[in-house]
C-alpha positions as CSV (number, residue, x, y, z in Angstrom):
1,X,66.2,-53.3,37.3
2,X,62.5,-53.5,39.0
3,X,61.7,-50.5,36.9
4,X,62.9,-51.9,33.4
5,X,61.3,-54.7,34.5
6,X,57.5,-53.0,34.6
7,X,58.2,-50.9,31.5
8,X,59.0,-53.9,29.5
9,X,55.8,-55.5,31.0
10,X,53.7,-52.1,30.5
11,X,55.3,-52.0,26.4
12,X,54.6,-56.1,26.0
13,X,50.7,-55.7,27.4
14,X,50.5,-52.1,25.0
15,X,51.9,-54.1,21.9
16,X,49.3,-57.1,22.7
17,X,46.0,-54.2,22.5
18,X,44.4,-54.9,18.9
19,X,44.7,-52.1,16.7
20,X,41.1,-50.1,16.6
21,X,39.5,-50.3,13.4
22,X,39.7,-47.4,10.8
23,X,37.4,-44.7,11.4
24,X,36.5,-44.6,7.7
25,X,34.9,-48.0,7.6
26,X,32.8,-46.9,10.3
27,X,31.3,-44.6,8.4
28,X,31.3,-46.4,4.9
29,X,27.9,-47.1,3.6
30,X,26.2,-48.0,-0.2
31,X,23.5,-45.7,-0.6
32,X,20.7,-47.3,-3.4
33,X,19.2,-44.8,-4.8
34,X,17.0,-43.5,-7.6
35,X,13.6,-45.4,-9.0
36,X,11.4,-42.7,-9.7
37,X,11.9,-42.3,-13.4
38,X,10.0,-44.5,-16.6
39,X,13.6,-45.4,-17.4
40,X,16.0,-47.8,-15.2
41,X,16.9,-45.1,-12.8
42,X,18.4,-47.1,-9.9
43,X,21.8,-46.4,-8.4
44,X,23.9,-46.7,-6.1
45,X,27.1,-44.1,-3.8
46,X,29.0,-45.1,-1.6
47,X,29.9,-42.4,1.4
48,X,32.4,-41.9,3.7
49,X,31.9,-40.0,6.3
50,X,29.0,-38.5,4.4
51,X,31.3,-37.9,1.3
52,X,30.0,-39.3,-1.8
53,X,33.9,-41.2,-3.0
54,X,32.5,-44.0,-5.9
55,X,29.0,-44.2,-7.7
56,X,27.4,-45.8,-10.7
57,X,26.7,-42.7,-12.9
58,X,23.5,-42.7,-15.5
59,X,24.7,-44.6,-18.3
60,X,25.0,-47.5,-15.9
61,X,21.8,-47.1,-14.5
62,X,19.4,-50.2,-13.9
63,X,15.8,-51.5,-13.7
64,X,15.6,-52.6,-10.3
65,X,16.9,-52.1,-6.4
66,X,18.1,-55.9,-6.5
67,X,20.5,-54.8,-9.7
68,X,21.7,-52.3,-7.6
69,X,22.7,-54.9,-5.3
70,X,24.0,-57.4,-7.8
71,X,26.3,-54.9,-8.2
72,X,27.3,-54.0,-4.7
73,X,28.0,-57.4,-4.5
74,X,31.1,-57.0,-6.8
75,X,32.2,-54.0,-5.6
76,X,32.7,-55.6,-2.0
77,X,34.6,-58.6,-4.2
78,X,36.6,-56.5,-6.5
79,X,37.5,-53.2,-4.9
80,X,40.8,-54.6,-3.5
81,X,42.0,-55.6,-6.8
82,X,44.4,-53.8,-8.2
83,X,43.6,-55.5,-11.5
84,X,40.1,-55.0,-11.3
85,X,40.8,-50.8,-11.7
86,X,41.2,-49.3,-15.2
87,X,43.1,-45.9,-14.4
88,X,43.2,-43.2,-17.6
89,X,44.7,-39.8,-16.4
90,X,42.1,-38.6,-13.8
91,X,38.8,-41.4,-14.8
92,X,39.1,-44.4,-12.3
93,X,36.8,-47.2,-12.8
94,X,36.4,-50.6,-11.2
95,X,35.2,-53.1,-13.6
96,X,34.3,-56.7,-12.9
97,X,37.7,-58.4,-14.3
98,X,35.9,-61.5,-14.8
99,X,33.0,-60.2,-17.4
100,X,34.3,-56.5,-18.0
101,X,31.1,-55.3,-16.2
102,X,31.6,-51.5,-15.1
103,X,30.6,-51.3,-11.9
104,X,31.4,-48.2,-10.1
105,X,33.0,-44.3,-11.2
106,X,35.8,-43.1,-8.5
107,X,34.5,-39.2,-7.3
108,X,37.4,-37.8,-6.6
109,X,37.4,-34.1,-5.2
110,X,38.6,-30.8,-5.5
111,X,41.2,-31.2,-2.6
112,X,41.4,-35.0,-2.4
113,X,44.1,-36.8,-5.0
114,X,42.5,-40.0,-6.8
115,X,44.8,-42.2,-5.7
116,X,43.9,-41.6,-2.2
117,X,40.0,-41.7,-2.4
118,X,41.1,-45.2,-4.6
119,X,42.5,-46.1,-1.4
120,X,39.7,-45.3,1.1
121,X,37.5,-47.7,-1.6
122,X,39.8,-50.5,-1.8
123,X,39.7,-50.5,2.1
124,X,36.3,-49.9,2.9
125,X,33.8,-51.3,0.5
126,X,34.2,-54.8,1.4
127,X,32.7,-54.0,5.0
128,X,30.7,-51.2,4.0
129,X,26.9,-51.3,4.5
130,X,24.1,-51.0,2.2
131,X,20.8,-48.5,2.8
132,X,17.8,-48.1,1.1
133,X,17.6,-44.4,0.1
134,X,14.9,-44.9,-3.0
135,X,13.0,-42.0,-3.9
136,X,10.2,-41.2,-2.2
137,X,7.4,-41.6,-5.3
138,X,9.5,-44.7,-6.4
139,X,6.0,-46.7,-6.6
140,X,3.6,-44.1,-7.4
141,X,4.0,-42.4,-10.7
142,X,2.3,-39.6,-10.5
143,X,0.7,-39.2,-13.9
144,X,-0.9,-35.5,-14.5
145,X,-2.0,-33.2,-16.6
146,X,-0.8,-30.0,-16.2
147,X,-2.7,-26.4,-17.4
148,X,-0.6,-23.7,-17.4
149,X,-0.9,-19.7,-18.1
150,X,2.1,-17.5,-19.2
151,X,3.3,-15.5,-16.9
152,X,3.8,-12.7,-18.6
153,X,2.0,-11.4,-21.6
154,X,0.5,-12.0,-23.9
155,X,-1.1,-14.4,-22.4
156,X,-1.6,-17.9,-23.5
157,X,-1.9,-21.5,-22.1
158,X,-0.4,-25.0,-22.5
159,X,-1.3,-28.3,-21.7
160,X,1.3,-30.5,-21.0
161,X,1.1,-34.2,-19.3
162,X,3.8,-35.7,-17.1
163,X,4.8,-38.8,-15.0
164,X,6.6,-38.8,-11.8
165,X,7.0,-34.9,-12.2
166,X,10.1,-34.0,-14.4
167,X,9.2,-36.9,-16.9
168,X,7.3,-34.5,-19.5
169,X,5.7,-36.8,-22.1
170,X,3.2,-34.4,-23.9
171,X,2.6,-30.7,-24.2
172,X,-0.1,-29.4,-26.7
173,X,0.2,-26.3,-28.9
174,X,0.1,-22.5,-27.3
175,X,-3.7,-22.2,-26.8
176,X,-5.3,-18.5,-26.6
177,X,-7.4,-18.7,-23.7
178,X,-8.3,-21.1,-20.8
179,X,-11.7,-22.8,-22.6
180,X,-9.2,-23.6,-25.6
181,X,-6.7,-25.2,-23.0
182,X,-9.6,-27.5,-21.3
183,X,-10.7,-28.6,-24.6
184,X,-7.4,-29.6,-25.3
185,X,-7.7,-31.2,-22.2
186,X,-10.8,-33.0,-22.4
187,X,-9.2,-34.6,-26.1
188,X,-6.3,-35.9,-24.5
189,X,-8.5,-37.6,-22.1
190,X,-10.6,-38.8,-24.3
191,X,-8.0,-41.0,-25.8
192,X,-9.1,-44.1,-28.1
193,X,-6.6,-46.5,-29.8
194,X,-9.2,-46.9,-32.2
195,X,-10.0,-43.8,-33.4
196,X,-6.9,-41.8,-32.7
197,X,-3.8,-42.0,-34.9
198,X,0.5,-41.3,-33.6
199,X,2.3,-39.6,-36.4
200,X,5.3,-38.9,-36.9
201,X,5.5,-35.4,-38.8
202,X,8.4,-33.8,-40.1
203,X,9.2,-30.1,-39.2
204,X,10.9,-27.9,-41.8
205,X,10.9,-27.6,-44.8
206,X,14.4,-27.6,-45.7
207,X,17.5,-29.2,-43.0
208,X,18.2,-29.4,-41.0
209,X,14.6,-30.2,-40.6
210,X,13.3,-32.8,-37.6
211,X,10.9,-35.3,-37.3
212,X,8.1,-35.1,-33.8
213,X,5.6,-37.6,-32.8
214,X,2.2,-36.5,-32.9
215,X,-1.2,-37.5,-31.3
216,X,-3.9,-36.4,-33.3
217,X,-8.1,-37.3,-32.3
218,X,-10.0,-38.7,-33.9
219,X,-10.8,-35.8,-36.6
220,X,-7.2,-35.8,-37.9
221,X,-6.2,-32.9,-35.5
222,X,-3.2,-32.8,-34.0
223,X,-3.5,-32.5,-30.6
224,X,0.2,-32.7,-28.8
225,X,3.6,-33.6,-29.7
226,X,5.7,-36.1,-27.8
227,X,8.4,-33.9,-25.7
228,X,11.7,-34.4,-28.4
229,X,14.2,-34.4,-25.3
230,X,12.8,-37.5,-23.5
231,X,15.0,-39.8,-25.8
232,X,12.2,-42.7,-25.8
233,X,11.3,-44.2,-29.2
234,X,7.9,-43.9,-30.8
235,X,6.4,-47.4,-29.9
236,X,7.7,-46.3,-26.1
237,X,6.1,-43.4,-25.7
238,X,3.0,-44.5,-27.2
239,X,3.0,-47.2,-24.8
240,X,3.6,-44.9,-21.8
241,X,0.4,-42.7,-22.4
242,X,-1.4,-45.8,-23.1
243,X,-0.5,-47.1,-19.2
244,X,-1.2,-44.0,-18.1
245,X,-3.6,-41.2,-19.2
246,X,-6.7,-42.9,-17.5
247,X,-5.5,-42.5,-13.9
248,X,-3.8,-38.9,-14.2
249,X,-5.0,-36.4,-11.9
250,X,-5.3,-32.5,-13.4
251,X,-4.3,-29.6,-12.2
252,X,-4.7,-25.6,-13.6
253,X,-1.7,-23.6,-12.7
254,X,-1.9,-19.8,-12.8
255,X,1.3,-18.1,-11.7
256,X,-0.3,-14.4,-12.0
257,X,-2.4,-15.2,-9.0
């Protein structure tokens, strides 16, 4: 009887030990990330153990961190709503049911069934934490000019002008040799709203024909084209050579040496 006694005791004092808290929300943080772009570029992913499970993807990108964390701020609210998901085949998204806001893509993985990274989110993202993870030339644009020789022959040079490295605005025509690159150069820096003239010229003479900004000086002469596959309008990418041509650095690149 002694004995039944103590285990009861020993089961009772077991029963009345709190539960430890899952692992996963231990290791649950919102990563904001992104910033280094001309365009709203901010982001944010949310990890588990290191796992990237829900995101804002680029079409829901957004101007600043404090977006980023407007939007955190739902996903804490609204991630345990069942109401708040809108589930189509294998696309899970958590929306704001109040305004229809998206706010976060489910990432679900090669081995891992949505439904169960749905309920890792719903579970952790309340008491998740948020961590700065910007890039790190978020504040500094980087605006350059870039001459560059061929690699291989023949031989011949471009001139190309970027901001925060991958963001090519300009390049200039294939130039022959490096003085016809530097002159190039020297017009692009010699920029003056007055004088010069933006253009848009149409290339082809039959379609499917397309249309691409050009700078010309102040002779007439065309000088570079606006890079087609940025996706900014005329008026913006005027505007971004404008802010900043004067303060771009140059560098000659010769990958044959």
């Amino acid at each position: 009887m002694a004995a039944t006694i103590v285990l009861l005791m020993l089961v009772g004092m077991a029963c009345a030990i709190p539960a430890p808290a899952p692992e996963a929300a231990q290791n649950a943080t919102f990563f904001i990330r992104g910033g280094a772009h001309l365009f709203p570029s901010y982001f944010y992913q949310l990890e588990v153990d290191g796992t990237a499970v829900m995101e804002m993807r680029e079409s829901g990108w957004v101007a600043s961190a404090q977006e980023v964390q407007d939007m955190i701020a739902k996903v804490r609210k609204f991630a345990a709503d069942e109401n708040a998901w809108i589930v189509e085949y294998s696309s899970y998204e958590l929306t704001d049911p109040q305004t229809g806001q998206l706010i976060g893509y489910l990432n679900c993985g090669i081995n891992t069934a949505c439904p169960d990274v749905q309920k890792i989110v719903r579970e952790v993202a309340a008491s998740a934490e948020v961590s700065m993870d910007l890039d790190k030339n978020v504040n500094d644009p980087e605006p350059t000019f870039y001459i560059e020789k061929s690699e291989f022959p023949p031989q011949w040079y471009t001139v190309s002008f970027t901001v925060y490295h991958d963001t090519l605005l300009f390049s200039a025509p294939t130039l022959q040799n490096i003085t016809a690159a530097r002159e190039n150069l020297a017009a692009f820096q010699a920029y003056d709203p007055n004088t010069y003239t933006w253009e848009s010229v149409r290339v082809g003479n039959r379609p499917p024909f397309f249309f691409v900004y050009q700078l010309k000086d102040s002779t007439g002469t065309p000088i570079g084209a606006a890079n087609m596959g940025f996706h900014a309008t005329n008026e913006e990418t005027k505007s971004f050579y404008e802010q900043y041509y004067k303060n771009a650095a140059v560098v000659e690149r010769d990958p044959t040496k």
